[in-house]
Phi, psi and omega in degrees: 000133183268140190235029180268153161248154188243101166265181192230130150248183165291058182275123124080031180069011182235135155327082194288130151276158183211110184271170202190117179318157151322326179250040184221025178290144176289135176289182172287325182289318191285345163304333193274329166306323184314313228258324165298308172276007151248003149294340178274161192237024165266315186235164188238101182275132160233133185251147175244149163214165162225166152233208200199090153306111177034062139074341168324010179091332212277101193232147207261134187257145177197147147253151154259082211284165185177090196157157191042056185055017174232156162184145217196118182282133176240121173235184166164134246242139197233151170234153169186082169321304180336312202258014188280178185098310198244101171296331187295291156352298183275006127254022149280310183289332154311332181275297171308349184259348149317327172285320180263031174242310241272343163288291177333331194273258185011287215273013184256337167289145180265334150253070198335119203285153176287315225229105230243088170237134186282123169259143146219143200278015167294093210301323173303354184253011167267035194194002163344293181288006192236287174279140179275003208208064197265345169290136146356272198281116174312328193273296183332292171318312175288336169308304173289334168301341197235344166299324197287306172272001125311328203264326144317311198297309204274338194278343198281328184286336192233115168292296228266011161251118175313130163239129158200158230214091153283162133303117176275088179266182277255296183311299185320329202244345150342163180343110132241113220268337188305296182297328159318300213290311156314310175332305199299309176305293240287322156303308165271012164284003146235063166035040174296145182089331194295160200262124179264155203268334185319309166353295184281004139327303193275306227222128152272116178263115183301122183254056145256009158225153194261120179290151173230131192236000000 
C-alpha cells in the first residue's frame, strides 16, 4: 500500500511529482521559507547532493538552482573506482561540478543575484572558511584545493557577485523541496529506484496490483 502523500512544485518548468512521508507534511514557516527562496532575486541558492551505485566508483552529481523565480535541476554521472566507498568525495565533486555550471547560469539572467550560495550537507564544509586543510585525508584536501580555485576563478569572472559554500543544516534541510529535489537527480542520473524488469523473473507479480515506488 503506498501510505504516501503527494505534492507538486514547480522545477525546471515542468511539473515534478514529489513524494512525501505522511508525517513529513511542510510546516508553514518552511512552505514560507520555500516560497522566500525562490523568489528572491538578490542571492541564487544552489543545494547538491550525490549518490553511489552499490559502492562501485559510479556517482550521480546534482544541483538544485533556486532564486528570480526559478528553479531547475542539473545532474551527471561521475566515475572514480579510487574513491568508491567515500561520500564525503562525491559530494565535494557535486559542488565543483555546480560551481563549473553557475557562469553559464549567471550570464542567462537578466538580473545578476548580489549574491551566489552552495549548501551541502557535508559537515567539513561548515569550517570551509576557517580551516584550509579540514580533511584527514590528502586527496581529500586537495580536493578542497581545487573547489577553493574554481571558486577564485568564478569571483574573478563576476567581482560584483558573492560567492560562498555552506553547510546545510539539519533545519535548512528539514521539508526542502530544492535539496529533495537535488537527492532525486543525483539518483537518477544512475538510475537508482528504476524499476527492473528482471522482477518478474524473481517474483510472480499479480497484475492487479500496482506497485508503488
Amino acid at each position: 500500500m503506498d501510505n504516501h502523500k503527494h505534492t507538486h512544485f514547480e522545477i525546471g518548468g515542468m511539473d515534478k511529482q514529489v513524494i512525501l512521508n505522511e508525517h513529513a507534511i511542510p510546516t508553514r514557516e518552511a512552505t514560507r521559507r520555500s516560497g522566500d527562496m525562490q523568489w528572491d532575486n538578490e542571492t541564487l541558492r544552489v543545494f547538491v547532493d550525490a549518490s553511489e551505485l552499490n559502492e562501485q566508483g559510479i556517482f550521480g552529481l546534482a544541483g538544485c538552482f533556486v532564486g528570480q523565480g526559478e528553479v531547475f535541476t542539473r545532474m551527471k554521472k561521475h566515475y572514480n573506482l579510487k574513491f568508491k566507498g567515500q561520500n564525503p568525495y562525491a559530494e565535494c565533486m557535486a559542488i565543483l561540478f555546480v560551481i563549473q555550471l553557475l557562469p553559464s547560469v549567471i550570464k542567462k539572467k537578466y538580473t545578476k543575484p548580489k549574491k551566489i550560495i552552495i549548501f551541502s550537507d557535508l559537515v567539513q564544509f561548515d569550517w570551509f572558511d576557517k580551516v584550509e586543510t579540514p580533511f584527514h585525508d590528502v586527496q581529500m584536501n586537495l580536493i578542497i584545493a581545487q573547489i577553493r580555485d574554481n571558486l577564485k576563478a568564478i569571483g574573478n569572472l563576476f567581482p560584483d557577485i558573492q560567492f560562498n559554500i555552506r553547510y546545510m543544516s539539519k533545519t535548512l534541510k528539514r521539508h526542502n523541496p530544492f535539496y529533495r529535489a537535488a537527492h532525486n537527480a543525483a539518483r537518477k542520473a544512475i538510475q537508482i529506484n528504476r524499476l527492473s524488469f528482471e522482477l518478474r523473473g524473481i517474483f510472480k507479480i499479480n497484475k492487479d496490483f500496482i506497485l508503488g515506488w
